[in-house]
C-alpha positions as semicolon CSV with decimal commas, in nm:
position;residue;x (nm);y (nm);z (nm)
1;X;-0,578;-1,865;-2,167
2;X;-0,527;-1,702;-2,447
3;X;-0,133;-1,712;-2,633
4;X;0,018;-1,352;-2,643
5;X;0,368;-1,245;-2,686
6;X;0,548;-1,174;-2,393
7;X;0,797;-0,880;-2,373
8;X;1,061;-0,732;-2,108
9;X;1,172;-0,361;-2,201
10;X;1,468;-0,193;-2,026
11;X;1,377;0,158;-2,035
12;X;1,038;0,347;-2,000
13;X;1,100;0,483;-2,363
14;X;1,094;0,141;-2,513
15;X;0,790;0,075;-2,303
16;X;0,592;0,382;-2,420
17;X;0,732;0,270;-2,769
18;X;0,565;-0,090;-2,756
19;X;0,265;0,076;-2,618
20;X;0,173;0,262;-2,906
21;X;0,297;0,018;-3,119
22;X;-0,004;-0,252;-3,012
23;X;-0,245;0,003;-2,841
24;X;-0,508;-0,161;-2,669
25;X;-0,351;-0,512;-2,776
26;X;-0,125;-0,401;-2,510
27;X;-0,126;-0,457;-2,144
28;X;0,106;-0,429;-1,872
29;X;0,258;-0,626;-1,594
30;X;0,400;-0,444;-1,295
31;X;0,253;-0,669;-0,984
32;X;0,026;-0,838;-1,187
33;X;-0,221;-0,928;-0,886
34;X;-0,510;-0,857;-1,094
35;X;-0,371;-0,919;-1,448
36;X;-0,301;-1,251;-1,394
37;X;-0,640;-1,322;-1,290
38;X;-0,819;-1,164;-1,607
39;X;-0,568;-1,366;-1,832
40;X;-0,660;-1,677;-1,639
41;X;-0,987;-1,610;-1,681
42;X;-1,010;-1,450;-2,000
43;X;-1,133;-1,129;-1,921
44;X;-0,835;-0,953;-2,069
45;X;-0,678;-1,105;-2,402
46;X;-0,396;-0,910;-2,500
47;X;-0,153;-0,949;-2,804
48;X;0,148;-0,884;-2,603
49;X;0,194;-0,859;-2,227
50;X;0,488;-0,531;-2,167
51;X;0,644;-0,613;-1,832
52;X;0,771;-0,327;-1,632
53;X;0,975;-0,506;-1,385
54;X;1,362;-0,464;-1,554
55;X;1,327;-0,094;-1,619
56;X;1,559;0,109;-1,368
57;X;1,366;0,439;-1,374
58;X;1,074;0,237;-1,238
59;X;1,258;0,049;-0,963
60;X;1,074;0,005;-0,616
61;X;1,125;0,332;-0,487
62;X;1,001;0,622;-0,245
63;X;1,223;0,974;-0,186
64;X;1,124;1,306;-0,083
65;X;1,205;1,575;-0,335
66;X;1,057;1,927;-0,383
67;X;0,771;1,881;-0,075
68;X;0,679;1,547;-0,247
69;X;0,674;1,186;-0,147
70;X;0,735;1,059;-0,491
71;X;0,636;0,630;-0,527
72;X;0,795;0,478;-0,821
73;X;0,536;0,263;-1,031
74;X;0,685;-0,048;-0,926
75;X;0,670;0,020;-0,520
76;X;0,427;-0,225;-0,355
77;X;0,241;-0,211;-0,079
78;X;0,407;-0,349;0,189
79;X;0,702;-0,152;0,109
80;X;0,454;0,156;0,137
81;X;0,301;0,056;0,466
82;X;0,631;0,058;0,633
83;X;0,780;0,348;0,492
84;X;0,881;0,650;0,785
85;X;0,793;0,918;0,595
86;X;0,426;0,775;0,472
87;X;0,338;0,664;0,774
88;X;0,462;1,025;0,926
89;X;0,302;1,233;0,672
90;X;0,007;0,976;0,520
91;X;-0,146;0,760;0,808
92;X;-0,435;0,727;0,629
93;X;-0,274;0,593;0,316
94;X;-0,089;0,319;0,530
95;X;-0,395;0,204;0,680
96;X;-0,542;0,197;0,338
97;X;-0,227;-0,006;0,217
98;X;-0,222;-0,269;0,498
99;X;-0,579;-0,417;0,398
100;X;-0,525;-0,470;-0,005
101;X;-0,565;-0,841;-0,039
102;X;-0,345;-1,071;0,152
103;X;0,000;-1,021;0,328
104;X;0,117;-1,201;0,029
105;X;-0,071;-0,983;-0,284
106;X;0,049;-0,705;-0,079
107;X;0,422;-0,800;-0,134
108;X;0,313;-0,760;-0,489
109;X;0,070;-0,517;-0,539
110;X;0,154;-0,190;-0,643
111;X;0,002;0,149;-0,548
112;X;0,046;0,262;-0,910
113;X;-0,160;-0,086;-1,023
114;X;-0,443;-0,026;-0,737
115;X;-0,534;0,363;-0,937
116;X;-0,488;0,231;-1,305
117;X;-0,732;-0,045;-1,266
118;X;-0,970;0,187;-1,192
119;X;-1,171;-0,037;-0,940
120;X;-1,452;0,192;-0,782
121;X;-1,347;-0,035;-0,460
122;X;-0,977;0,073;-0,506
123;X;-0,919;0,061;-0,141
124;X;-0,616;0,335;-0,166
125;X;-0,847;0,582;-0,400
126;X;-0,967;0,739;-0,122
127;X;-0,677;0,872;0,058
128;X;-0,526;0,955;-0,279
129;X;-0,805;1,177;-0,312
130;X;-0,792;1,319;0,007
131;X;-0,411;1,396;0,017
132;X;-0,457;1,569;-0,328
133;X;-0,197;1,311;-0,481
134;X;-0,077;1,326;-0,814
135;X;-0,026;1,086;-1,132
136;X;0,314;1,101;-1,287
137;X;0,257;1,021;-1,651
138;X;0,561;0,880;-1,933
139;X;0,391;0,883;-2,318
140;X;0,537;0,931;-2,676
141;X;0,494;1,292;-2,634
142;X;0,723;1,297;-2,290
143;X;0,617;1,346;-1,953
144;X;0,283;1,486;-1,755
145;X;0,130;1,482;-1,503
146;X;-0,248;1,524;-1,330
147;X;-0,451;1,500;-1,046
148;X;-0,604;1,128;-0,931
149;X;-0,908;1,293;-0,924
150;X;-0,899;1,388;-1,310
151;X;-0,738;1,060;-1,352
152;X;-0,983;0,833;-1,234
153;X;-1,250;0,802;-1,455
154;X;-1,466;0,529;-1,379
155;X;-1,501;0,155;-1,405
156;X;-1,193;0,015;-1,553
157;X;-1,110;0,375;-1,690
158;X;-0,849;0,530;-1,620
159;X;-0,716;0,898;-1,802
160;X;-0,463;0,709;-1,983
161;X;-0,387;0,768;-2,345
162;X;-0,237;0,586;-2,593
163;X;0,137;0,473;-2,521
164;X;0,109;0,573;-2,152
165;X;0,232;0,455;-1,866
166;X;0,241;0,552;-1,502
167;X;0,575;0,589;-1,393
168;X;0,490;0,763;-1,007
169;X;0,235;0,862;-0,760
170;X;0,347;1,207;-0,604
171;X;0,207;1,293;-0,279
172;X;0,293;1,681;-0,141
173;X;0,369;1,690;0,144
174;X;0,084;1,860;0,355
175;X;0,186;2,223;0,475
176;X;-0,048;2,203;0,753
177;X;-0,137;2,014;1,010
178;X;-0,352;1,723;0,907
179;X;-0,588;1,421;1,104
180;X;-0,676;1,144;0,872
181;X;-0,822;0,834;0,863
182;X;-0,938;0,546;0,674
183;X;-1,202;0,288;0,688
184;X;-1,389;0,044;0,490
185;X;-1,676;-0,218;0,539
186;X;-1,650;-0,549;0,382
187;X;-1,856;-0,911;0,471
188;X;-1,549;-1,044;0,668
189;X;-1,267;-1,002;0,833
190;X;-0,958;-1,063;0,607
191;X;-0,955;-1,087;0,224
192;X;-1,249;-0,948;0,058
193;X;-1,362;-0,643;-0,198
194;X;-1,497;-0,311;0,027
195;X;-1,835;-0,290;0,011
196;X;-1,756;0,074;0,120
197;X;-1,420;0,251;0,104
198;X;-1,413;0,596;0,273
199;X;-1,133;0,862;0,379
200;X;-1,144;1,162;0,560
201;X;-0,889;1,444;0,682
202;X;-0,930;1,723;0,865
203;X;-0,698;2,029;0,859
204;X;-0,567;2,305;1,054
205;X;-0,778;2,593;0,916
206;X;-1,101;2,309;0,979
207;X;-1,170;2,240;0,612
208;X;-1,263;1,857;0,609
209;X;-1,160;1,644;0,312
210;X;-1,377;1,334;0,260
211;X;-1,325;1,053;0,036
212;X;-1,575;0,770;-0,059
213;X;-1,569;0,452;-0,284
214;X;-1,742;0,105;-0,434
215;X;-2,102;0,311;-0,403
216;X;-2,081;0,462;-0,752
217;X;-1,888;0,422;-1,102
218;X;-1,562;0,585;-0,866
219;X;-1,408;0,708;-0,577
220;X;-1,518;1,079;-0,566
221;X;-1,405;1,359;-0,331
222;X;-1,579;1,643;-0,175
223;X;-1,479;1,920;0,046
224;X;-1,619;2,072;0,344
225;X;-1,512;2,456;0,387
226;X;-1,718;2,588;0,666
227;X;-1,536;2,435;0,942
228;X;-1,845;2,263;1,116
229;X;-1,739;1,889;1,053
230;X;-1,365;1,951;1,215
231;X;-1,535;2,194;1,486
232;X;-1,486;1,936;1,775
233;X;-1,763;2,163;1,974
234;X;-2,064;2,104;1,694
235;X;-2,343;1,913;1,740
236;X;-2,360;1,543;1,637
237;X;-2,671;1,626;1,469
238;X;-2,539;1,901;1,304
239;X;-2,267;1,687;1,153
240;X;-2,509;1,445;1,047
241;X;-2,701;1,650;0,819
242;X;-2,421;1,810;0,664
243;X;-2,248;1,434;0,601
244;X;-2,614;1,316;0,490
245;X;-2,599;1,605;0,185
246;X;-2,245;1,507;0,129
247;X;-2,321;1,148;0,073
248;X;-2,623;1,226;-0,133
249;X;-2,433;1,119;-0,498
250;X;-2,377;0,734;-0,378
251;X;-2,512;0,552;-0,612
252;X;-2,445;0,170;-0,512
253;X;-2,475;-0,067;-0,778
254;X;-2,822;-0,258;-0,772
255;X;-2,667;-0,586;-0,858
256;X;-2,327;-0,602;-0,657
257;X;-2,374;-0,922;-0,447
258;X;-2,203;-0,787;-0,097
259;X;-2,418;-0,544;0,057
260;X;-2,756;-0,371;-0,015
261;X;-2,809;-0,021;-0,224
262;X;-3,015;0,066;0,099
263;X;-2,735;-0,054;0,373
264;X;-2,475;0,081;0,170
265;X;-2,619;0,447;0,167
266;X;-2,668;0,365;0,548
267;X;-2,350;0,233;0,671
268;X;-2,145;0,533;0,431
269;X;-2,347;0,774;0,702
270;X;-2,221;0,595;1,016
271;X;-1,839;0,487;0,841
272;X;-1,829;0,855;0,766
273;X;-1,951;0,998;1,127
274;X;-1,647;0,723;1,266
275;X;-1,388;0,846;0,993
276;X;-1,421;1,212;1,077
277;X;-1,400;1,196;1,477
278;X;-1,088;0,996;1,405
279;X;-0,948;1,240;1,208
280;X;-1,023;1,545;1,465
281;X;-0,894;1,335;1,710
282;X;-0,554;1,298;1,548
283;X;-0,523;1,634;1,474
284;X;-0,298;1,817;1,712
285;X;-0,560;1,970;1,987
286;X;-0,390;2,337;1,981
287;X;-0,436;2,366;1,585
288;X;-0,795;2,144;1,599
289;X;-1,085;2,398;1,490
């Protein structure tokens, strides 16, 4: 392992500050589930390591405010899974949550961590994506903020600029009714990357959501307006094709070593057909289309 300086701001100002100080000599340490690993390993060799950890804004945090669930940068999972109001609101984030890693990355892991490494397996991508959340964003020219899907960019890219920092994922809080669900396929049961990673909600007014990941560069999102997937009265077939000409952009990588370009595009059809009959079945039956 490479030496680098080591450094413990106090407030998200001095952190931006020491950000665009070093640039991309730069990195940060919030969990530091996967950092730690690529300094290890030497896959990352920084200058100077900023730790997040002692600055109060960032605290472990999740509160409701202006129909958002706002998550501070530093929340982890575990805190996440067992939150009232996510699992109320986001079921399918929860279940996305509970399968990161190991009980024990999970009690360090942070939701902010899982977007900005830009993983196309990111297991909570997907229901980001389909619950339309939102990046909060702290840089030398003050605060902004933007979608996850304009933030994700693709392997290990993330919509970052220089001297920024994540300091919140904002969820809003969904106006209507909403079945979700999530899903994934890996080799084995327990710890192990997603060979697929796929969300899908359904709302009230039947437009269907759907969320996919680790078959292309990123997670993408599409949307279904017609009202045929969350019509509980269509035809399997019917569904089928429609989900077969949604799916059509996977583009598994030909040398990932845990599944198959051809099982992959395969096994996205049947997680997706499983994913979206969960989610009509969790939406309320006198608001399902």
């Amino acid at each position: 392992m490479k030496t680098f300086e080591y450094t413990r701001p106090r407030t998200v100002a001095e952190a931006v500050r020491l950000l665009n100080e070093h640039g991309p000599d730069a990195q940060l340490l919030a969990g530091g589930t996967d950092l730690v690993i690529e300094l290890r390993n030497g896959w990352k060799e920084p200058e100077v390591v900023i730790d997040l950890k002692r600055i109060d804004e960032l605290r472990p945090s999740i509160t409701e405010d202006g129909g958002f669930i706002k998550i501070s940068a530093s929340t982890v999972m575990t805190d996440i899974a067992e939150d009232q109001r996510i699992q109320k609101y986001f079921p399918a984030l929860v279940e996305s949550a509970v399968v990161v890693g190991s009980v024990q990355i999970r009690a360090r892991a942070t939701l902010a961590g899982n977007i900005c490494n830009g993983s196309p397996a990111a297991d909570t991508a997907p229901p980001m994506l389909v619950y339309d959340a939102v990046v909060a964003i702290a840089g030398p020219n003050g605060m902004r903020r933007m979608q996850v899907d304009d933030f994700i960019v693709g392997p290990g890219k993330v919509a970052l600029e220089r001297g920024e920092l994540v300091t919140a994922i904002e969820l809003p809080i969904p106006q209507r009714p909403m079945g979700a669900a999530y899903t994934r396929l890996t080799r084995r049961r327990g710890t192990d990357l997603a060979s697929i990673t796929l969300c899908c909600g359904v709302d009230a007014d039947g437009i269907t959501r759907l969320a996919y990941g680790s078959v292309g560069p990123r997670a993408v999102l599409l949307v279904e307006m017609s009202g045929v997937l969350a019509d509980p009265n269509a035809s399997h077939e019917t569904k089928a094709d429609i989900l077969n000409e949604m799916f059509l952009g996977a583009s598994p990588s030909l040398r990932s070593m845990r599944a198959s370009p051809d099982y992959r595009r395969a096994m996205l059809r049947v997680l997706g057909a499983r994913a979206l009959q969960t989610a009509i079945e969790r939406l309320p039956r006198e608001t399902a289309a």
